[in-house]
C-alpha positions, 0 to 999 in steps of 0.5 A: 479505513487504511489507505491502500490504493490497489492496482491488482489482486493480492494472491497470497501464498501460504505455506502447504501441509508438507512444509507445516510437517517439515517444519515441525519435524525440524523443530522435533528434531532440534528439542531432541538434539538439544536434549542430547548435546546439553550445553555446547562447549566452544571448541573453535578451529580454523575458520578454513576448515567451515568452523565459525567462532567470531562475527561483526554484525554492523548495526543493531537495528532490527535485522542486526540485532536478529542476526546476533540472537540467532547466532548467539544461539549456535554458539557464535560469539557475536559483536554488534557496532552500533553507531548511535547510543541505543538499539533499535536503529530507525525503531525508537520509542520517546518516551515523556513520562508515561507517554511515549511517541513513536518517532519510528516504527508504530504499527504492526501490520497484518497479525497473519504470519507476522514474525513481529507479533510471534516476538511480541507474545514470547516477551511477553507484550500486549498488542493493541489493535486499532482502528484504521478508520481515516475520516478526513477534513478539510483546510477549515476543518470541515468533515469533507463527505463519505460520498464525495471521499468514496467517489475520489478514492475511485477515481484515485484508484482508476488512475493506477489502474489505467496507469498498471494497464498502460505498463502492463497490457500496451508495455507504454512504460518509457517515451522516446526523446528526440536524440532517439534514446529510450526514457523511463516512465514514472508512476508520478509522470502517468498520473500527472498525464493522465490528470492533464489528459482528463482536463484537456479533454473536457471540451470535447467531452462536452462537444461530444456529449452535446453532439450524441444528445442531438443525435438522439434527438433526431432519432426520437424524431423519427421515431415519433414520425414513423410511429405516426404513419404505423398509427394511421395504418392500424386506424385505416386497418381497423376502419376497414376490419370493422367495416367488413364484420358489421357486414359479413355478420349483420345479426351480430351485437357488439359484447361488452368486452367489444364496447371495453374495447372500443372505450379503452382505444379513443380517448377525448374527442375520439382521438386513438389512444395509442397507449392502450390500444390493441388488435382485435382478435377472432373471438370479437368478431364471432357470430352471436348464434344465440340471438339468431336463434330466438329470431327463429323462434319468434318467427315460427311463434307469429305464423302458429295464430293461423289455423292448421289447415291454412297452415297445411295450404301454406306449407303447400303452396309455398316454400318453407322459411330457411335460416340467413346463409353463411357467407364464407367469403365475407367471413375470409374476407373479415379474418385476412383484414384481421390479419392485416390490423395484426401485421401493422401492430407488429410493425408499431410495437419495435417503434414503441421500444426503440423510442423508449430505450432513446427516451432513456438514454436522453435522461441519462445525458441530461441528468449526469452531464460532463463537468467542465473541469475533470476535477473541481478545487476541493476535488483535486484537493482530496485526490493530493491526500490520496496521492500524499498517502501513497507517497507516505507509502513509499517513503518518496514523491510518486515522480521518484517510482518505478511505473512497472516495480513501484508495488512488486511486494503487494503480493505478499502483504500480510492479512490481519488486523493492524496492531501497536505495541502497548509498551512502545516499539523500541520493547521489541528490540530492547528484549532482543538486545537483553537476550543477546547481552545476558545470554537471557531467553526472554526478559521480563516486560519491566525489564525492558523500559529500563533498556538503552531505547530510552534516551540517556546522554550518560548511559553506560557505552556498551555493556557484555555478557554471554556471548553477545557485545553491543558496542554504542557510539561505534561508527564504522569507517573501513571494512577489509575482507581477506581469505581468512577473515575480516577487519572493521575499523571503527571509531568509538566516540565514547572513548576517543575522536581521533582512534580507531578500534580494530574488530576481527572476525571471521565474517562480518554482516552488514545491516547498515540502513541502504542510506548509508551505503549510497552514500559508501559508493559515492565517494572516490575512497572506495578501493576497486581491486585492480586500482589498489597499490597495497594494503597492510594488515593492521592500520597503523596511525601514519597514512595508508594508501588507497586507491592512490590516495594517502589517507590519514587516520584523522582522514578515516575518522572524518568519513561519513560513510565506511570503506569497503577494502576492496571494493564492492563489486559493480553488481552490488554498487549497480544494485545500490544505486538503482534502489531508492532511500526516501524520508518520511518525517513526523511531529509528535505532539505531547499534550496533558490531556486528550481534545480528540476522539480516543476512538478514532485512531486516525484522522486525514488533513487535506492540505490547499496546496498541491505541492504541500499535500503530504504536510501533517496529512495524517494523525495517529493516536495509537496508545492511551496517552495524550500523544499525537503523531502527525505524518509528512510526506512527499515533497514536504518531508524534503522541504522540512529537512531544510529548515532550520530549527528556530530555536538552535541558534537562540539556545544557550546549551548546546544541543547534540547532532545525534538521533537521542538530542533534542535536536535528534534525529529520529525513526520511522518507517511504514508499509505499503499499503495499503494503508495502505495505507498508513505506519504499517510497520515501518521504519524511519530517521532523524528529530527535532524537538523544542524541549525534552530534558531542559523541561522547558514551556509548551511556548517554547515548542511551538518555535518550530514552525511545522509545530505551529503549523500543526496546531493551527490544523488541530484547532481548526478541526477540534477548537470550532464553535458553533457558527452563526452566519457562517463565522465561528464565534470562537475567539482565538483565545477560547480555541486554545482553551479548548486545544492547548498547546502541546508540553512537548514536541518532536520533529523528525529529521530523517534525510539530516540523520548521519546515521541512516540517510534516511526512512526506507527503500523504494524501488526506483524508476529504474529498479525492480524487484530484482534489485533487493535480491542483489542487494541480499547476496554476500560478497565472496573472496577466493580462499588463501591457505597462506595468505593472512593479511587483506589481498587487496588485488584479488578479485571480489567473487559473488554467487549471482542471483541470476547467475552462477560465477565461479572464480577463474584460475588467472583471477584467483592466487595460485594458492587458493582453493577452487572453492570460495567463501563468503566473508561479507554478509547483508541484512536489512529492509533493503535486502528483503524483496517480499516485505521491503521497507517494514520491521519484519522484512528486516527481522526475516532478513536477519533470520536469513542471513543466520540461516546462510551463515551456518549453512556455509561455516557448519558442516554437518550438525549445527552447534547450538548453545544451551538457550536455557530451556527445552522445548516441550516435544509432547504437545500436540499440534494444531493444525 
């Protein structure tokens, strides 16, 4: 199963039917207008006056290349710089032959209104659904039970639910410390203190439980002795009931159902059975008027031998026989000692249910006492997997969370089954860049696995056609607003090392990974408005001065990171920095044939180590080949990030610092969840591999120690014999025989990555949800009529989120319009608050930003250019 620790009910929303209706008015209305308008015919103005004709998009990752489908299709002229040699960003599918790993995105995640699948069946591609049920082993790879799993998997979930109530209901989401200020708490430090909690008070758990046993103890004492004085009272009561009938009615028998009686209450030796016992009631003690009766009869039967006239004198001479009286008065006397037998019962019978319910409590006790630990060895250790899979989650170790944010989109997890993509990940956006390129609508399948996501050191550096460019190799290094436009200077690195090229454009979106733009505010190279001397509108090869700082081109081309001129704006900075970037790592492992179950997509590793728990925790096997994908995470993705690659420095060749190198860095990325838990639909960064293009021996591979670490894990589970005496008669040679080693192997590196800094964003201790919507509002400059060149002292204006701002008259030129309009546009996981650190969050945050732009540069109608195919208006809808 995924695992997907959850904390609150997920209440999703879905759209109405007057949105449904709205939303295919609209698409009507389009079909019918692009039948009418035919082609567009590219009739540009100045962008003063609304018309957009040429925009920048920076990256052509998901959301970029998003971005420019969807402008190319209103006629935009569109030009993407991507840095690497490949589209995709941190989606990237390796392949090996006919197999293929995924060193980024894998899995697509909930069919239910998922963009990416809609994407999948319009190219066309298969997706394949996958079974996310996750069995785990341990170190030795033994199958740990499903009761003790299920059972620590509760207890994981009681700690984040304790932990939500602790935020949410008491507001315990901060300590104070001793110089008085005000500390935010994390998810990871309230686990970790409530774990230590649990363990510190196992004593007094136990003192406690001892102590209610011994209080129950004596309850039953007595209740046993109060039982004994109520039994002695029914005795005493019954002796003296009996006493009373035998004499108010001495012609009375006793019934058999008396004499039942009577058995069924003295047990051996006489003793009272008060387990069967009863009170009498009226009908026991009933006068049998039948046998007086025939004592009548016989009675009158003698005296009828004597003659009737000595019977006559009889009757004359003496009085005539009458029956026994009835004694009223025994009688009431024999029914109010019944009442007393019955009132001793009623005072018997509570005793009898309390000393039951003590009776119960007392086997409760005895049979589940406390454990002297809170958690047992191998049960900590299946609690660190789960804690390992939420760190997989959220791309970071748990101290780095908020406590109250950490799980803000749960809400809008999508529903469905969980897929892949038959034909690799890097399809989806090799399609998107074919359609951008070509100006095609939708390539055919086996044109895609042709397309740049497959790795190649000479592939051709960029390619046009339409209205869309993808630049390859093109680091951005400054980015320059200005009323009338914006200018990216970039370095291409296929052409030179030491040039920059210049893009123009009247807006530029920048879908760069947040990784980077951490990075971007760091440095002292940004330009802030009010610390800016000048700047000219073209970058010559001398020194420029920013922020008082001379800076050659060779100065520009040795940035990591690009310059925003001016300067972003505090709120987008504050944003940025308060938004984490963490790094999921992973080890593909190419194989020639498959040693698993092909019907487990899925199998956990639990590691013996607390602080090792997210290394290689989980496997994937998610396509036909013999591919398997091990997940790092947590504390284990950083500390592989420093390890250095064994055989770097024994290589002859020398290997490229760029994501397609065999030291290349990689891309993945996972949703919440979950899973989740597991690759939902992620994203990611930066590789390792032992041999790729040298064709060198699966040997070789396993130099990289996490590669041997891997193995080692594999054959533990997959290469055990059966054991005599505990010890497997499996020697290391028949292991390998049974699982060889791997023809290949890839480590990803994504921290390393220069070109994303990382997997995917978090919300940090101190960020929220809020935070994704600043990072998704553009930047805005006050307009200039006169001014074409950058004004690097005017003030860079925003719409805010959560607040409106509009430019004063002392900030803004003298010649600039009241209005302002946004020149500097953001898309990416990162700017998505519903769907954050996942492949359609980031689709949809490029569909977003198209969607702002022509809302701000089109007035009236949009212009659409001639996609090459009508929509059908005939068809009837299902609903």
């Amino acid at each position: 199963m995924v695992r997907t620790p959850r904390t609150s009910m997920y209440n999703q929303r879905h759209p109405t039917h007057s949105e449904v209706d709205a939303a295919w008015a609209r698409g009507v209305a389009l079909a019918s207008r692009d039948q009418r308008l035919g082609p567009h015919r590219s009739v540009l103005t100045s962008p003063d006056q609304g018309i957009l004709s040429r925009v920048t998009v920076l990256g052509a990752g998901m959301a970029g290349l998003m971005v420019a489908r969807q402008l190319t299709y209103f006629g935009v002229k569109v030009t993407l710089l991507e840095s690497r040699d490949r589209v995709g960003g941190r989606i990237w599918s390796q392949r090996k032959g006919e197999a293929f790993g995924e060193l980024g995105a894998m899995i697509v995640t909930g069919l239910s209104a998922n963009p990416v699948s809609v994407l999948a069946r319009q190219i066309p591609l298969t997706l394949v659904p996958i079974n996310t049920e996750c069995s785990l082993h341990d170190s030795r790879g033994r199958l740990i039970p499903r009761e003790m799993d299920n059972k620590i998997e509760e207890e994981f979930n009681r700690l984040l639910g304790t932990a939500a109530y602790l935020c949410h209901a008491k507001s315990m989401d901060s300590i104070t410390l001793e110089n008085g200020s005000e500390k935010p708490l994390s998810l990871g430090e309230v686990i970790e203190l409530l774990i230590r909690y649990q363990d510190k008070h196992r004593v007094q758990l136990k003192v406690t439980h001892r102590k209610l046993i011994v209080k129950l103890l004596e309850r039953k004492n007595e209740l046993l002795n109060q039982m004994a004085i109520e039994r002695q009272n029914i005795e005493d009561a019954y002796e003296r009931w009996q006493t009373a009938s035998a004499r108010a009615n001495p012609c009375s028998v006793v019934t058999p159902r008396v004499e039942s009686l009577q058995m069924a209450q003295f047990g051996v030796g006489g003793e009272l059975s008060l387990a069967v016992q009863r009170a009498p009631v009226a009908s026991d003690i009933k006068p049998d008027v039948t046998e007086l009766e025939r004592h009548n009869e016989s009675r009158s039967t003698d005296h009828g031998a004597t003659g009737r006239n000595e019977s006559r004198h009889s009757m004359q001479s003496t009085k005539p026989a009458s029956l026994p009286v009835y004694n009223v008065s025994a009688q009431f006397e024999v029914r109010r000692l019944l009442s007393e037998l019955h009132e001793a019962w009623k005072k018997f019978d509570p005793l009898q249910d309390a000393l039951n319910r003590v009776n119960r409590q007392l086997e409760i006790l005895l049979q589940y006492p406390p454990q002297d630990v809170y958690l047992t060895e191998a049960e900590r250790r299946t609690l660190d997997w789960h804690l390992a899979n939420l760190e997989f989650a959220n791309a970071t170790e748990l101290r780095n969370l908020s406590l109250r944010h950490w799980d803000q989109d749960d809400v809008f997890e999508l529903n469905g089954d969980h897929c892949v993509v038959k034909e690799g990940y890097g399809a989806v956006t090799d399609a998107l860049a074919a359609c951008i390129t070509n100006g095609l609508h939708v390539p055919s399948a086996t044109n895609v696995l042709g397309t740049p996501n497959m790795k190649h050191r000479d592939y051709v550096t960029s390619y046009q056609f339409g209205s869309g460019h993808i630049e390859f190799k093109s680091s951005v290094k400054r980015i320059i607003l200005s009323s009338k436009g914006v200018r990216v200077e970039a370095l291409n690195a296929a052409f030179s090392q030491d040039d920059l090229i210049e893009h123009e454009a009247h807006v530029v979106v920048c879908t760069l990974p947040l990784g980077i733009l951490k990075e971007s505010v760091k440095h002292p190279h940004q330009v802030r408005p009010e610390s800016a001397k000048s700047t000219p509108s073209k970058l010559a090869s001398g020194p420029q001065s920013v922020s008082g700082m001379d800076y050659t081109v060779a100065a520009l081309t040795r940035l990591t990171s690009p310059v925003f001129q001016p300067a972003l704006p505090d709120w987008k900075v504050e944003a940025i920095k308060r938004l984490g970037f963490g790094v999921l790592n992973k080890v593909v492992l190419f194989f020639e044939r498959c040693f698993w179950d092909r019907s487990q997509n899925v199998f956990g590793h639990v590691s013996e180590s607390t602080d090792k728990r997210g290394e290689l925790y989980m496997f994937w096997s998610v396509s036909d080949r013999p591919v398997l994908t091990a997940l790092v995470a947590g504390r284990a993705a950083v500390e592989l990030e420093q390890q250095q690659h064994i055989s770097q420095s024994q290589s002859v060749s020398p290997q490229r610092d760029s994501p397609g190198s065999r030291a290349f860095p990689t891309a993945s990325t996972a949703q919440k969840t979950s899973i989740h838990s597991c690759m939902m639909s992620g994203l990611s960064g930066s590789t390792t591999t032992s041999s790729a293009t040298t064709g060198t021996a699966s040997l070789s591979a396993l130099q990289e120690p996490i590669v041997a670490r891997a193995m080692q894990i594999l054959r533990a589970i997959f290469g055990q014999d059966p054991v005599v005496n505990g010890i497997s008669s499996a020697s290391i040679s028949e292991r390998k025989r049974i699982v060889p080693n791997p023809i290949d192997a890839i480590v990803t590196r994504w921290r390393s990555d220069p070109h994303s800094r990382g997997s995917y964003s978090y919300v940090g201790v101190t960020a929220s949800g809020a935070d994704y919507d600043q990072l998704s509002e553009p930047v805005t400059l006050p307009s200039s009529e006169s001014d074409s060149s950058v004004n690097v002292k005017t003030s860079v204006e925003r719409s805010s989120p959560t607040k409106q701002s509009t430019s004063s008259a002392e900030d803004a030129p003298s010649n600039a319009p009241a209005t302002s309009i946004p020149r500097l546009f953001f898309a990416g996981e990162h700017t998505c608050r519903c769907y954050p650190a996942t492949v359609h969050g980031a689709l949809l945050s490029g569909l977003r930003e198209a969607a702002r732009i022509a809302n701000t540069f089109f007035p009236g109608s949009t212009p659409v250019y001639d996609p090459g195919f009508k929509l059908n208006t005939n068809i009837t809808r299902v609903v």
